[in-house]
N, C-alpha and C positions, 0 to 999 in steps of 0.2 A: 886757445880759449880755455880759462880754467873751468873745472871742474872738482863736484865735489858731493859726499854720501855722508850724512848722520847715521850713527848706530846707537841704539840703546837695545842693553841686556839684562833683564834680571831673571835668575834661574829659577825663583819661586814663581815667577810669571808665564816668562816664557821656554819655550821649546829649544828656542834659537834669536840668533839678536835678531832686532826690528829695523826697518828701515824708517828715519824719521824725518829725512827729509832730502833730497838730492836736487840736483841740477848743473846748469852752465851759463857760465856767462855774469849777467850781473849776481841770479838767483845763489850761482857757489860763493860767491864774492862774500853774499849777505850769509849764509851758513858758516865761511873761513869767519867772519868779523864776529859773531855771534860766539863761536869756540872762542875766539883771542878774547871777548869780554868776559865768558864765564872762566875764563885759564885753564880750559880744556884742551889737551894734546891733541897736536894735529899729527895723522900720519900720511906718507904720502905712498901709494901705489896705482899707478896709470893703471893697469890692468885690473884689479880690484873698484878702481870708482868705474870702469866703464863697465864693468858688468853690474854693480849696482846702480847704475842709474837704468836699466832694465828693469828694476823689481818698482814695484806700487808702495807709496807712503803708507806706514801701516803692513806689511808685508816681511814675512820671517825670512832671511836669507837663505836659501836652497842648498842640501846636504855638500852639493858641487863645488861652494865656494867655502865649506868650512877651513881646507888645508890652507887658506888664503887668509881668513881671519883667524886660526892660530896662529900665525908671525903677528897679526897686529895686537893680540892679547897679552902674548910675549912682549911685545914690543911696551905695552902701556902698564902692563906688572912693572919693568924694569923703571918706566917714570916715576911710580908711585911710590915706589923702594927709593930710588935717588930722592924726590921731592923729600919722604919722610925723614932721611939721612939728614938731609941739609937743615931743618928744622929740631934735629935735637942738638 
C-alpha cells in the first residue's frame, strides 16, 4: 500500500516543517499526483513517511525525526542546484 507525508517549511514562520498532509492508499495516491502536478520532488523513505503519518495535519515534526529530514533537505538543495544548472 502506498504511502505518503507533505512537508512545508518556512523558517520566518515556523520552528520546524509542517506536516500538510499524509496518508495511504488512495489518499497518498492523490498527495504523489498533486507533487507530479505542481513538479514538486518526490523523496522516498519507508521509515520517515511512517513516522509521519503519526503526526496531525498542521503539526511541527518532533526534534526526533530532524536527522531524518536533514538527508531530505540535502537531498532537495541538490535538486534545485541540478534543476537551476539545466536552465542556464
Amino acid at each position: 500500500m502506498k504511502k505518503a507525508a507533505a512537508l512545508a517549511y518556512n523558517q520566518a514562520l515556523h520552528n520546524a516543517p509542517k506536516v500538510l498532509a499524509s496518508g495511504k492508499g488512495a489518499i497518498a495516491q492523490s498527495i504523489i499526483s498533486k507533487a507530479k502536478e505542481f513538479n514538486i520532488p518526490l523523496f522516498q523513505n519507508q521509515v520517515l513517511v511512517d513516522s509521519l503519518l503519526g503526526l496531525e495535519v498542521d503539526e511541527e515534526v518532533p526534534s526526533e525525526l530532524y536527522s531524518a529530514l536533514v538527508e531530505v533537505f540535502i537531498w532537495l538543495n541538490d535538486c534545485e542546484k541540478k534543476a537551476q544548472l539545466s536552465r542556464e
